[in-house]
VOGU-3710 file (C-alpha; in Angstrom, 3 decimals, decimal comma):
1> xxxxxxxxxx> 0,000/0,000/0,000  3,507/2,639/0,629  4,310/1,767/-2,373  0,986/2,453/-4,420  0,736/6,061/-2,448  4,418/6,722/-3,226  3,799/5,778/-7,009  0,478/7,961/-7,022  2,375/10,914/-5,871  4,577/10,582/-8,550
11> xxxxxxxxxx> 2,471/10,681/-10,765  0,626/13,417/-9,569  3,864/15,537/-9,386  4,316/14,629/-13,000  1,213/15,578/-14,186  1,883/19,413/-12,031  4,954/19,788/-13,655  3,225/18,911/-16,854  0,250/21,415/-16,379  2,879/24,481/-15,345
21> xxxxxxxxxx> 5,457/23,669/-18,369  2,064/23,590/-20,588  0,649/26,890/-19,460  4,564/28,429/-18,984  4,532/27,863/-22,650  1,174/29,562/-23,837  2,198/32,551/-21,367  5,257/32,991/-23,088  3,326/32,504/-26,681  1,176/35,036/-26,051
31> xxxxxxxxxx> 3,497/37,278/-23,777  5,884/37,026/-27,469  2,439/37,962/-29,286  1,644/41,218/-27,891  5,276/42,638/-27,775  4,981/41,762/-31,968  1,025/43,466/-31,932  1,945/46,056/-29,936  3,481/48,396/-32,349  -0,580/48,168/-33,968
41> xxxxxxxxxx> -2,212/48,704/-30,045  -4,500/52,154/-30,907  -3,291/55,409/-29,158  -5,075/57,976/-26,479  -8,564/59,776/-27,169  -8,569/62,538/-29,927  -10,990/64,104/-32,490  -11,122/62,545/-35,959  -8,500/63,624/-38,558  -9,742/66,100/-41,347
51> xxxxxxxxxx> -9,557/65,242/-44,624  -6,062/66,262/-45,696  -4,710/63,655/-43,090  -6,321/60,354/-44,191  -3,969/57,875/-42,665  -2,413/55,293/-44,437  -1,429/51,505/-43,841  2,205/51,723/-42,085  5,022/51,053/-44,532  6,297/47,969/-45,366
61> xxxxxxxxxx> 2,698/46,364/-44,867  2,539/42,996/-46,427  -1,101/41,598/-47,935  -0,503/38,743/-45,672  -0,512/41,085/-42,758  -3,657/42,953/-43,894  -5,396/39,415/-44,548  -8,211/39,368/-41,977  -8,438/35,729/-42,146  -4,790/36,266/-40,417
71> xxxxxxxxxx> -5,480/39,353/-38,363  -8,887/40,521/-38,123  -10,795/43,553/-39,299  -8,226/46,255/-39,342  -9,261/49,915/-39,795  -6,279/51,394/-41,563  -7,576/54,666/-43,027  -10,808/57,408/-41,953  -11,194/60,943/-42,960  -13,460/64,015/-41,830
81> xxxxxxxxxx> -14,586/65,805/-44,939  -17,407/68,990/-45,239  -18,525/71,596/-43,091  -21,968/72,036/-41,000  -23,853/71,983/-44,072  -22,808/68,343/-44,876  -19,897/66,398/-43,288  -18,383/62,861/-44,838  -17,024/60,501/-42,838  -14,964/58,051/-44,270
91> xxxxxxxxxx> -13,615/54,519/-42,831  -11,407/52,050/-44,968  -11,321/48,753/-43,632  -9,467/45,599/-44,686  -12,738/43,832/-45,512  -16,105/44,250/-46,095  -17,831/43,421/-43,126  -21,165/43,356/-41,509  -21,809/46,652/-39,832  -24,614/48,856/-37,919
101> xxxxxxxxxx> -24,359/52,201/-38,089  -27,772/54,225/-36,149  -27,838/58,099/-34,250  -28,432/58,428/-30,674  -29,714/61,728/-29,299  -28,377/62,192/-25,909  -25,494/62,875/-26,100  -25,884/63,434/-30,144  -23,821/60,958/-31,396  -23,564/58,336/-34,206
111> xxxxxxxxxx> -22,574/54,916/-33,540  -20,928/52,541/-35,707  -20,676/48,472/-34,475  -18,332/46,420/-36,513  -17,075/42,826/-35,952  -13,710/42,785/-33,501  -11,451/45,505/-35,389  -7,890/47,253/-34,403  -6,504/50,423/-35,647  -3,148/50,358/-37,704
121> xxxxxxxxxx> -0,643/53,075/-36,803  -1,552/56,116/-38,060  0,637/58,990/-39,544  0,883/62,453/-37,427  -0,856/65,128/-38,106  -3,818/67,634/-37,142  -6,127/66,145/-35,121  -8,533/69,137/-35,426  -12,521/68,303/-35,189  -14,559/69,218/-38,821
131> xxxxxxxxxx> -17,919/70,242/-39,912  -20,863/68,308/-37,695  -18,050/66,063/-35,936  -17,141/67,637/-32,521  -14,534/63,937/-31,305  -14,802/60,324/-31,732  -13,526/57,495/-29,806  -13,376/53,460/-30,310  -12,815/50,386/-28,434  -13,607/47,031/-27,944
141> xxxxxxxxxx> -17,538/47,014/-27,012  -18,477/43,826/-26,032  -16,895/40,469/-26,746  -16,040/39,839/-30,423  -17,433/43,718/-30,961  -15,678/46,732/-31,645  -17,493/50,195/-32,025  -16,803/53,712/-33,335  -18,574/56,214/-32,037  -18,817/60,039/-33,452
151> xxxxxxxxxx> -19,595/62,493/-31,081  -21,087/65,192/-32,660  -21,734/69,217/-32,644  -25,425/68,685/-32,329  -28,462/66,913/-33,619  -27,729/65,334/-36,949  -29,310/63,393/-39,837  -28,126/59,788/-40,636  -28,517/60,854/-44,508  -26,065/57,725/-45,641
161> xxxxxxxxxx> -24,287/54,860/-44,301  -23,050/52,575/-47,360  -19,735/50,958/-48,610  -18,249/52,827/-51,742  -17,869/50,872/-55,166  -14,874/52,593/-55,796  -12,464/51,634/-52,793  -9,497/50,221/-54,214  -9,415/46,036/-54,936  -9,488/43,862/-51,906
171> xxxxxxxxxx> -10,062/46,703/-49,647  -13,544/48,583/-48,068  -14,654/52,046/-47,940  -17,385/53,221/-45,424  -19,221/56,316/-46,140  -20,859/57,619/-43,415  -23,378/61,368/-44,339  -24,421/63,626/-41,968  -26,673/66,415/-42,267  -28,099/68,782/-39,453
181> xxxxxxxxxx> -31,322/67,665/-37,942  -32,932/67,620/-34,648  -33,234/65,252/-31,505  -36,849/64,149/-32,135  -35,812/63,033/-35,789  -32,449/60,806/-34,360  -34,648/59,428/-31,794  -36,862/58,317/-34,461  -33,546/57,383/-37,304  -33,843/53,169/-37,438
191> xxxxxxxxxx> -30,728/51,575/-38,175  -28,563/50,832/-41,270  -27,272/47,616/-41,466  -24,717/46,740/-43,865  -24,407/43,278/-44,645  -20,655/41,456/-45,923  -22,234/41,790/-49,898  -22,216/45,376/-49,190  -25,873/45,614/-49,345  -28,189/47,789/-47,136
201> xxxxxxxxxx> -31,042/48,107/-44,672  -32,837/49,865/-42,988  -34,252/48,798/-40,056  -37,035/50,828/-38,173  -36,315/52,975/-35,165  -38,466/51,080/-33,411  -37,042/47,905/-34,053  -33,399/49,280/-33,228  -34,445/50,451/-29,862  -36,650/46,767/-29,431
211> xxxxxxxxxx> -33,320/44,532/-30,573  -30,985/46,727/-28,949  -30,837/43,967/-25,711  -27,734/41,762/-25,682  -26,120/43,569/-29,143  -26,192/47,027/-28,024  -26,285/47,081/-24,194  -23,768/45,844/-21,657  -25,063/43,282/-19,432  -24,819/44,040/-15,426
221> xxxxxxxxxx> -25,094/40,893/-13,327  -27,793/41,973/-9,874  -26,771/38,828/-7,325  -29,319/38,935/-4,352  -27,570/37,152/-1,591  -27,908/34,010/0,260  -32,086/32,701/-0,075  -33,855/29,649/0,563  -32,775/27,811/3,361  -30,081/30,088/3,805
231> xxxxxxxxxx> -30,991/33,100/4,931  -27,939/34,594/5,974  -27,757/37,544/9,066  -30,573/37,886/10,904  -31,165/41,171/12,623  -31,487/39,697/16,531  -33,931/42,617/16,939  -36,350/41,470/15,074  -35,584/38,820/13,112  -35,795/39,962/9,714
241> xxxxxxxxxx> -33,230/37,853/7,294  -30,354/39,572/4,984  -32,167/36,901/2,041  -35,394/38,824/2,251  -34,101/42,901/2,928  -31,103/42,066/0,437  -33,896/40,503/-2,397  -35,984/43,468/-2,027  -33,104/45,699/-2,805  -31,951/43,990/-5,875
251> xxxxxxxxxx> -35,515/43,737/-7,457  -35,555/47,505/-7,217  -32,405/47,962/-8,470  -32,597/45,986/-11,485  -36,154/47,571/-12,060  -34,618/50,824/-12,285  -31,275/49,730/-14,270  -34,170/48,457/-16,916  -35,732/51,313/-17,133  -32,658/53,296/-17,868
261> xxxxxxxxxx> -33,055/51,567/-21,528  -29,010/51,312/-21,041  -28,496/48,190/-19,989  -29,182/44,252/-20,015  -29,772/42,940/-16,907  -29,728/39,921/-15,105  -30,853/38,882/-11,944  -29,338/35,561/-10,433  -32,442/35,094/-8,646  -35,813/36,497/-8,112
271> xxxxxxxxxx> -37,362/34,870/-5,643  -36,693/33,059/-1,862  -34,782/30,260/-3,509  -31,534/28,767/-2,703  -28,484/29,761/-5,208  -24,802/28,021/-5,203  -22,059/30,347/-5,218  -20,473/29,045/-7,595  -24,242/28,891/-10,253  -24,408/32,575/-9,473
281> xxxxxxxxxx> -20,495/32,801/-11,249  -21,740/30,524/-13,934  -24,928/32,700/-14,495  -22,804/35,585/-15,211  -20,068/34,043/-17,211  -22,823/32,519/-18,817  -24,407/35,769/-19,878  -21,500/37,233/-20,951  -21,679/39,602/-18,018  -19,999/43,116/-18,473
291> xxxxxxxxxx> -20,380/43,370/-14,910  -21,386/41,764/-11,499  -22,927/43,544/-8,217  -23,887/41,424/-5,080  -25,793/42,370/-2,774  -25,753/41,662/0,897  -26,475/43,089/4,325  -24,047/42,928/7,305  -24,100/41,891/11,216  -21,713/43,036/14,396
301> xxxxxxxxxx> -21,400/42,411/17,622  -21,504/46,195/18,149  -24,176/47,069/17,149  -23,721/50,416/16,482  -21,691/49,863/13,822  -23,168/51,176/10,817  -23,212/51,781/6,719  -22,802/50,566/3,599  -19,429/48,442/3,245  -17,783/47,392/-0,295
311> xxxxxxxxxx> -15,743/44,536/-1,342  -13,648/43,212/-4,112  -12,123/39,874/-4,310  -8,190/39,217/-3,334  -6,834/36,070/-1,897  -5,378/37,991/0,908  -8,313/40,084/3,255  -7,604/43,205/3,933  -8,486/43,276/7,873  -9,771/40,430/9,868
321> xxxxxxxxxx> -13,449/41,948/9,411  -13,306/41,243/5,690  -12,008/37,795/6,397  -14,512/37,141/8,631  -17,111/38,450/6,148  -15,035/35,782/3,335  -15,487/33,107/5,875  -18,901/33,494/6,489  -19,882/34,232/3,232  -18,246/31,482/1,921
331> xxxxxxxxxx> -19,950/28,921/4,075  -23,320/29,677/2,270  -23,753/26,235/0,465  -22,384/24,159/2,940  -24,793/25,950/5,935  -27,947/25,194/3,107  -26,555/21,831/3,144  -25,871/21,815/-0,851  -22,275/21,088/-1,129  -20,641/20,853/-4,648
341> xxxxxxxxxx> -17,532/19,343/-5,229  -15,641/21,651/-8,424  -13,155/19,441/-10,120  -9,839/21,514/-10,062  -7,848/22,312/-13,533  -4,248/23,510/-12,996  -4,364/24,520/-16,210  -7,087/26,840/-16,374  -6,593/27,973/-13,450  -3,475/29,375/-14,347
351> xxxxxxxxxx> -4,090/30,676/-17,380  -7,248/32,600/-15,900  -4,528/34,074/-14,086  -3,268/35,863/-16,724  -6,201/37,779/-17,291  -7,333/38,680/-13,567  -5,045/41,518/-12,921  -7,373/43,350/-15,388  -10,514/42,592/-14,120  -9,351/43,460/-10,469
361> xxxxxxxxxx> -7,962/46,515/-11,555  -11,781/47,276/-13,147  -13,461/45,916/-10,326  -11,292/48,238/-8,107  -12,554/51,460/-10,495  -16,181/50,332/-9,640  -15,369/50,231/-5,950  -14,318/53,517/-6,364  -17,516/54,263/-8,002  -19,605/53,234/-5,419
371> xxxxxxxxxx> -17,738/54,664/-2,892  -17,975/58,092/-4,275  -21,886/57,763/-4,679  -22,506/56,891/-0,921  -20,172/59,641/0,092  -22,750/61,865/-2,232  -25,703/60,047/-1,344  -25,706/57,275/1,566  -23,517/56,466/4,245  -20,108/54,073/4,699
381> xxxxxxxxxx> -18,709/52,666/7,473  -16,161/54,940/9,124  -13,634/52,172/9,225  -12,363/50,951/5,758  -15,473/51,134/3,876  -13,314/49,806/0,957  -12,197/45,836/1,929  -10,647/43,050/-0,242  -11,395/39,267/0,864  -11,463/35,969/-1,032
391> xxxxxxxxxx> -15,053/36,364/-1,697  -16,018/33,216/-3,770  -18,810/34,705/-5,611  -16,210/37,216/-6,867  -13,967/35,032/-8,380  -15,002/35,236/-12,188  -11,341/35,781/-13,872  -13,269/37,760/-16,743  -15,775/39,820/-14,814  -15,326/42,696/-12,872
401> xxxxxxxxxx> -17,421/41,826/-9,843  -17,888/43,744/-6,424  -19,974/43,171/-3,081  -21,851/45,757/-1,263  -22,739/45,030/2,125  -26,097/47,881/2,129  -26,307/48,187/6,063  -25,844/46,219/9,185  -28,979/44,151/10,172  -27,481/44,385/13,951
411> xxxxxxxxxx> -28,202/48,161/13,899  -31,502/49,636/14,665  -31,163/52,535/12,435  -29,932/50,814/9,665  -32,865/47,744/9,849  -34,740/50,685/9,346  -33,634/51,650/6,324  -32,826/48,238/4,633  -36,564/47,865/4,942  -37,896/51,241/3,527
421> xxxxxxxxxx> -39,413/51,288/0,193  -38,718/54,875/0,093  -34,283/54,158/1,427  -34,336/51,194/-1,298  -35,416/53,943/-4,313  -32,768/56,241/-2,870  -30,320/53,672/-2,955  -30,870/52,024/-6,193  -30,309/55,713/-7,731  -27,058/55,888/-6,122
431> xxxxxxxxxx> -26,146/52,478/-7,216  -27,533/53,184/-10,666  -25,379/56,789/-10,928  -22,057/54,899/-9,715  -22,692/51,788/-12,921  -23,240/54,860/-15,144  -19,747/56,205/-13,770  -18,153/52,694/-14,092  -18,893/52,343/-17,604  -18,205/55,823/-18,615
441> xxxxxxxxxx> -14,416/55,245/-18,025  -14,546/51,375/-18,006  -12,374/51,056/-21,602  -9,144/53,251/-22,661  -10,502/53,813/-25,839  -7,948/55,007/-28,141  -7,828/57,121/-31,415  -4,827/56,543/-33,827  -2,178/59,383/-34,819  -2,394/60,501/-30,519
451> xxxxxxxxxx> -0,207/59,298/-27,638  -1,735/59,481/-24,138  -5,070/57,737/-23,190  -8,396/59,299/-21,170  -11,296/58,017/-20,002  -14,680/57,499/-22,205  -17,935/55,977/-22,397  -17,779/52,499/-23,421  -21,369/52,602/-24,313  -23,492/55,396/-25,897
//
């Protein structure tokens, strides 16, 4: 029997080595990747070039290189042409591709969505705003999406979106019109969708604002805590459990995020039922979430300890109240009695590793966000309202994900005002306001031809 064990550790220690040589090597791959792509990254904010600076493919350019089947859509050319009378707008691509182009009214702006898409380096020169266009910024929207958006002087008319006949052989040419017009007419401006023929449509303005769910919006992720037979705090006052006050709050807040028109959203649950940690990660990584917002309500021994706390994941807790909270928190399925065994995989693991400093650097800026709004709005604990724990329904790798304890159960004031109608509107606006923040400056977006980088809506 020694002998088995000692051969099954073996093995297992050759299979670990294994795993970390594997995932050394796709590190390094794509490490080696980006230092070649990085030359091609796109460059700071700036207003659209003017017509006299079209940019042009960087020198030396091979087809192969330009091959989308190699690289992707790459814009490699755009132009500003006109005045206030008319202004052109000009994108060359690499392909033709299928593309939405539609007007928003507040802001005025025109939006373009195109398939995943990078900038080439683009030549110096002015980078002076023309005609109708006031700046313009673009960045990766949503996964496999990419979108241009043209902020402009005032209300305009959509008067063309189409690909040009003439654009040189194996290349694209969008042609983008603008005319002056006025809110009510871009709120009521449908769509043009340009297929990969190059072919056109129209789709209603009605029908925009009815598809524009999953395509157009990002999706935020509303987790109402514990539920079911787990019912998490309970205010020893009067009894009332974090599952109900904390379910209440997120139906609100998701009522009024859907309202908004601005986002997707999801709710993990939305009634009194038991969730898994780990379903409520799946849920959202499921969805594609852009981001993730749990919800919870707190309990100390002194009970006048007060306010709203927030979290963010980290393997290492901050103070020994936020790995308390991790502890606790953590305990949820095993307390309902609905324990799940996750098989482990060394390799994933480690690879999701190499995209998590990103996401807790964005989950971070949200903290931030929220923090800001209940300084405005609401009220934080006075000691560290910002903690960091190993919060397991955190721990999506690719989602930016944060936990707000809304009050202390174990406080009279605060049971109060977890269970006020009127404290749960007021709260979702403040919430609302800080996920408007979050994905105002969630993406550097870049424009070609400008070093530097500042914050921008990622959405319209």
């Amino acid at each position: 029997m020694a002998g088995a064990t000692a051969v099954g550790r073996t093995v297992s220690a050759e299979a670990r080595a294994r795993a970390i040589v594997t995932v050394l090597g796709i590190a390094l791959a794509l490490l080696l990747a980006g230092l070649a792509s990085a030359s091609a990254a796109p460059r700071g904010i700036g207003d659209l070039l003017t017509a006299t600076d079209r940019a042009a493919p960087a020198a030396g350019k091979t087809a192969a290189a330009a091959d989308p089947a190699s690289t992707g859509l790459v814009l490699s050319g755009w132009s500003v042409g006109g005045d206030e009378a008319r202004t052109i707008v000009t994108v060359d691509l690499s392909s033709v591709a299928p593309i939405r182009v539609f007007a928003l009214a507040e802001p005025t702006r025109v939006v373009i969505d195109l398939p995943t898409a990078r900038f080439e380096p683009a030549s110096e020169g002015a980078r002076s705003s023309r005609g109708l266009v006031a700046a313009w910024r673009f960045g990766a929207h949503a996964v496999g999406r990419s979108r241009l958006v043209i902020e402009t002087r005032g209300p305009v008319r959509l008067a063309r979106a189409d690909y040009d006949a003439t654009a040189p052989a194996g290349r694209a040419r969008l042609v983008v019109e603008l005319l002056p017009g006025t809110v009510a007419a871009m709120r009521e401006t449908g769509a043009i969708d340009l297929a990969p023929a190059g072919t056109a449509k129209t789709e209603p303005a009605a029908a925009v604002e009815a598809s524009a769910g999953p395509a157009e919006r990002p999706v935020v992720v509303i987790d109402a805590g514990h539920g079911g037979g787990d019912a998490g705090t309970v205010s020893p006052a009067t009894g009332t459990p974090e599952k109900t006050v904390v379910l209440a709050m997120a139906r609100v807040l998701a009522e009024r995020l859907r309202e908004t028109g601005r986002y997707e959203v999801v709710t993990t649950r939305d009634e009194d039922v038991f969730l898994g940690l780990g379903e409520r990660v799946r849920i959202a990584r499921a969805r594609r979430a852009d981001l993730f917002l749990s919800i919870h309500a707190d309990a100390e021994y002194d009970h006048s300890v007060r306010g709203a706390t927030i979290y963010t994941v980290d393997e290492k807790a901050s103070d020994e109240q936020a790995a308390a909270l991790a502890a606790k928190e953590n305990q949820s399925d095993a307390l309902a009695g609905h324990v799940v065994e996750e098989a482990e995989n060394e390799v994933a693991d480690i690879l999701a590793d190499l995209t998590l400093r990103e996401t807790r650097r964005l989950s971070h800026a949200f903290a931030r966000d929220l923090l800001d709004e209940y300084r405005r709005h609401g009220r934080l604990v006075k000691s560290q309202p910002h903690r960091q724990a190993g919060l397991k329904v955190l721990r999506a790798h690719d989602i930016p994900s944060a936990l707000v304890e809304i009050g202390f159960l174990s406080n009279k004031e605060d049971e109060a005002l977890l269970t006020s109608p009127e404290w749960r509107e007021k709260t979702a606006r403040s919430l609302i306001a800080a996920i408007d923040r979050w994905f105002a400056g969630r993406d550097v977006l870049a424009a070609p031809g400008r070093t530097g980088t500042a914050r921008a809506p990622a959405s319209p």
